[in-house]
VEXDREN-2710 file (C-alpha; in Angstrom, 1 decimal):
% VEXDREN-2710
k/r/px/py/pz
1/UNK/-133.1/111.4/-104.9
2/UNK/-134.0/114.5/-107.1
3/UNK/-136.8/114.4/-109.3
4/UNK/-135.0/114.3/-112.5
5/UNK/-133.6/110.8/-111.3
6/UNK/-137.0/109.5/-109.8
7/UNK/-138.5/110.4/-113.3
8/UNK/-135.9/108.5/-115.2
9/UNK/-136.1/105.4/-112.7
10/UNK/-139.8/105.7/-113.3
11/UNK/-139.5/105.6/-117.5
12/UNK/-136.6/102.4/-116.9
13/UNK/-139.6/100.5/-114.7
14/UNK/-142.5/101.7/-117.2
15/UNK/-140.1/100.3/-119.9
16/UNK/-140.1/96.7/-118.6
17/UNK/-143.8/97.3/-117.5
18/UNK/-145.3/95.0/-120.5
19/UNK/-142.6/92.2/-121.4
20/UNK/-145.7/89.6/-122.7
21/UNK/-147.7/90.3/-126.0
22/UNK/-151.3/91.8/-124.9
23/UNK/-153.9/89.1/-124.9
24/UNK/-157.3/90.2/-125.6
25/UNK/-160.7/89.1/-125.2
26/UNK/-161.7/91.8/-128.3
27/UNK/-163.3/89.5/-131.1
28/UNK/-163.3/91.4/-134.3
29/UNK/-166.4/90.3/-136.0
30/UNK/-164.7/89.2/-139.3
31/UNK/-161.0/89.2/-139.2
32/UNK/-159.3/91.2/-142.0
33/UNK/-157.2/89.5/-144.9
34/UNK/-153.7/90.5/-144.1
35/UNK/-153.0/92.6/-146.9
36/UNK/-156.2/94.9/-145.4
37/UNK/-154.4/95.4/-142.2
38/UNK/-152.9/98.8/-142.0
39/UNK/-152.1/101.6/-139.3
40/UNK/-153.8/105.5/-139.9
41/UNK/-151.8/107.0/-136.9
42/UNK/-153.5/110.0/-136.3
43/UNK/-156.7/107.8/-136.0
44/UNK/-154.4/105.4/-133.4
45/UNK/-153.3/109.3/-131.9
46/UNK/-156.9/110.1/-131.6
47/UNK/-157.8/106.7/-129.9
48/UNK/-155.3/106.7/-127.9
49/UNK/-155.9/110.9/-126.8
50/UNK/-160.0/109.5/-126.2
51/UNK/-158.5/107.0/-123.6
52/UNK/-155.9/108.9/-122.0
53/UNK/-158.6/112.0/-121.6
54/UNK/-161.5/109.6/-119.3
55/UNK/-158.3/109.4/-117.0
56/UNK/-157.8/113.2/-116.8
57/UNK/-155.1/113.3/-119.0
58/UNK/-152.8/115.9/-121.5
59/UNK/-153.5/114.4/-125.3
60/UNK/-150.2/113.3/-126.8
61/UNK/-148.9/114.5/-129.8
62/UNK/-147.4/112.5/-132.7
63/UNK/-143.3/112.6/-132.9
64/UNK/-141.2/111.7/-135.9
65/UNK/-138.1/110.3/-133.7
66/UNK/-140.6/108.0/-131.8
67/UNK/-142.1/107.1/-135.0
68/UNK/-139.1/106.1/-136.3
69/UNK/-138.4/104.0/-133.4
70/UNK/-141.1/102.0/-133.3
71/UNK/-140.6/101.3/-137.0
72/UNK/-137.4/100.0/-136.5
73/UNK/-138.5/97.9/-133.6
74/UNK/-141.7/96.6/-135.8
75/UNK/-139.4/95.7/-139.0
76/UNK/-136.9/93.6/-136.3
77/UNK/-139.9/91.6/-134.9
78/UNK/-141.4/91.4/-138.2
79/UNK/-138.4/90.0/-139.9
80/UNK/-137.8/87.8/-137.0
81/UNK/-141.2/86.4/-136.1
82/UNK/-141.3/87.3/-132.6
83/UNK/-142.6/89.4/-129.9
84/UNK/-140.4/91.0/-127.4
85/UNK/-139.0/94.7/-126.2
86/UNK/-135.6/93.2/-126.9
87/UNK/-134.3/93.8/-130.0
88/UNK/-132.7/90.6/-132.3
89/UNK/-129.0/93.4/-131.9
90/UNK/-129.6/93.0/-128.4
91/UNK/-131.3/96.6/-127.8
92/UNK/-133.8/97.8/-125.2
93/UNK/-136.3/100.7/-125.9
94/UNK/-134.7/103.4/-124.3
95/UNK/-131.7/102.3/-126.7
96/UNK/-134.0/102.5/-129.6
97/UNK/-135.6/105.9/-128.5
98/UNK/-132.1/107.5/-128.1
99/UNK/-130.9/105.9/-131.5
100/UNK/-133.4/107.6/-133.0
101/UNK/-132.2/111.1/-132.0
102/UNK/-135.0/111.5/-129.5
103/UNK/-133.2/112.6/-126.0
104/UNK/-135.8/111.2/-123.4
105/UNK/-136.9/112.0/-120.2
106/UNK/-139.0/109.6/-120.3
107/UNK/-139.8/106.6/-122.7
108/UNK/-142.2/103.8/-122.5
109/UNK/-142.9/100.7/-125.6
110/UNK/-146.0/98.9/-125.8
111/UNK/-145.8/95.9/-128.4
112/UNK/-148.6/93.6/-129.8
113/UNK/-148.7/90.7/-132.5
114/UNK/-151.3/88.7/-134.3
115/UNK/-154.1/91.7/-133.8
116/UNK/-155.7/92.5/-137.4
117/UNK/-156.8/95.9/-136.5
118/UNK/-155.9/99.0/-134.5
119/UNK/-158.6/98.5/-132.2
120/UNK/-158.1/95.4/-131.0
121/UNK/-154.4/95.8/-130.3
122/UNK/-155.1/98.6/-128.0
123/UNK/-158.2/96.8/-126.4
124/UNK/-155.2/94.1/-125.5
125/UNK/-153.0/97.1/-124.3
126/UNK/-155.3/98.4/-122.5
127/UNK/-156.8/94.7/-121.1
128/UNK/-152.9/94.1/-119.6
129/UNK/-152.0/95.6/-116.7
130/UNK/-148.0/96.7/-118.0
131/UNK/-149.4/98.2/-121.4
132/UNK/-152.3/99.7/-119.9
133/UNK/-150.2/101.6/-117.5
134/UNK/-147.8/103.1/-120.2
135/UNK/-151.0/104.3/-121.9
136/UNK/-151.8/105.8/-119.5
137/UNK/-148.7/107.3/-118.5
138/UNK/-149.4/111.3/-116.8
139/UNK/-145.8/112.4/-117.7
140/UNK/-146.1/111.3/-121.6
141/UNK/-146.2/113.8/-123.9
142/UNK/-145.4/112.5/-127.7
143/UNK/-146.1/109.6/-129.1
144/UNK/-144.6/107.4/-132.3
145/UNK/-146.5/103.8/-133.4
146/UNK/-146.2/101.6/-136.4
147/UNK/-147.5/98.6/-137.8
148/UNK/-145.5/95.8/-139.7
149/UNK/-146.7/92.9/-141.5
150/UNK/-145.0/89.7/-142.8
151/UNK/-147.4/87.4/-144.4
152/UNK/-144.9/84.5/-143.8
153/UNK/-144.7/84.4/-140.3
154/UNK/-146.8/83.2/-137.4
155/UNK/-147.9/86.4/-135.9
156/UNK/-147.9/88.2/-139.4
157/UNK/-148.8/91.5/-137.5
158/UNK/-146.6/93.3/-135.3
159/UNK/-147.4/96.8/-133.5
160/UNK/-145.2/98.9/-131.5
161/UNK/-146.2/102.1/-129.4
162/UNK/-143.8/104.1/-128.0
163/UNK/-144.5/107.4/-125.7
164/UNK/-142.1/109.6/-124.3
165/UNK/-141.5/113.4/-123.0
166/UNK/-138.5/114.8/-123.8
167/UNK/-135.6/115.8/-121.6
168/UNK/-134.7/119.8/-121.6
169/UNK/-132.2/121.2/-123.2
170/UNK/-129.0/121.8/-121.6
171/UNK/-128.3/125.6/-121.7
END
């Protein structure tokens, strides 16, 4: 099996990694009113590049296409009230990462729900074995994440994360 193949298997598997919502033992000390939740994602980027780098690893950079998938993905679970890597249309993340105009070589989604801060979503993702390991992913090299917030659902909070590296260009 050449490499190329192997690597794709590998982003397929990471993709189905992390089907359940984080839990996490982080308790916020004073849990923010919803309309005081919000996303800086060069902060989340920083966080993230902090982790990533007490493992050894390459910081990721921040990528539009990936941004504007997990956007999507946020606004579907938002809308719908739920927490899942499959779309309410039926699509998967690699679906959403190529819809986006992204070409992957490798792509990976972390989702989370309910969390009322940055912080404690990724203390969950990086609490649950699936998430963790797509954080932590060596082969990553850009990132996209959002937030999305409907104040008339259960959850009211919904986080996506998605990391990938691109494919090269056929010359």
């Amino acid at each position: 099996m050449s490499v190329r193949i192997l690597k794709v298997a590998f982003a397929v598997l990471a993709l189905t990694g992390c089907a359940e919502a984080p839990s996490s033992k982080f308790a916020p000390t004073a849990q923010l009113e919803l309309s005081r939740v919000t996303l800086e994602p060069e902060t989340a980027r920083v966080m993230i590049n902090r982790y990533r780098s007490t493992r050894g690893l390459r910081p990721l950079t921040m990528e539009t296409k990936l941004t504007a998938a997990a956007e999507r993905h946020s606004t579907d679970l938002a809308r719908a009230d739920r927490i899942s890597h499959t779309g309410t249309d039926g699509s998967n993340p690699w679906h959403r990462v190529k819809l986006s105009g992204y070409r992957p070589l490798l792509a990976a989604e972390n989702v989370g729900a309910g969390q009322r801060s940055f912080e404690e979503v990724l203390q969950g993702w990086k609490e649950s074995p699936g998430h963790d390991k797509n954080l932590l992913l060596a082969d990553a090299t850009h990132m996209g994440i959002a937030l999305k917030t409907n104040p008339d659902s259960s959850y009211q909070t919904f986080w996506t994360l998605v990391l990938g590296k691109p494919a090269r260009k056929v010359r």
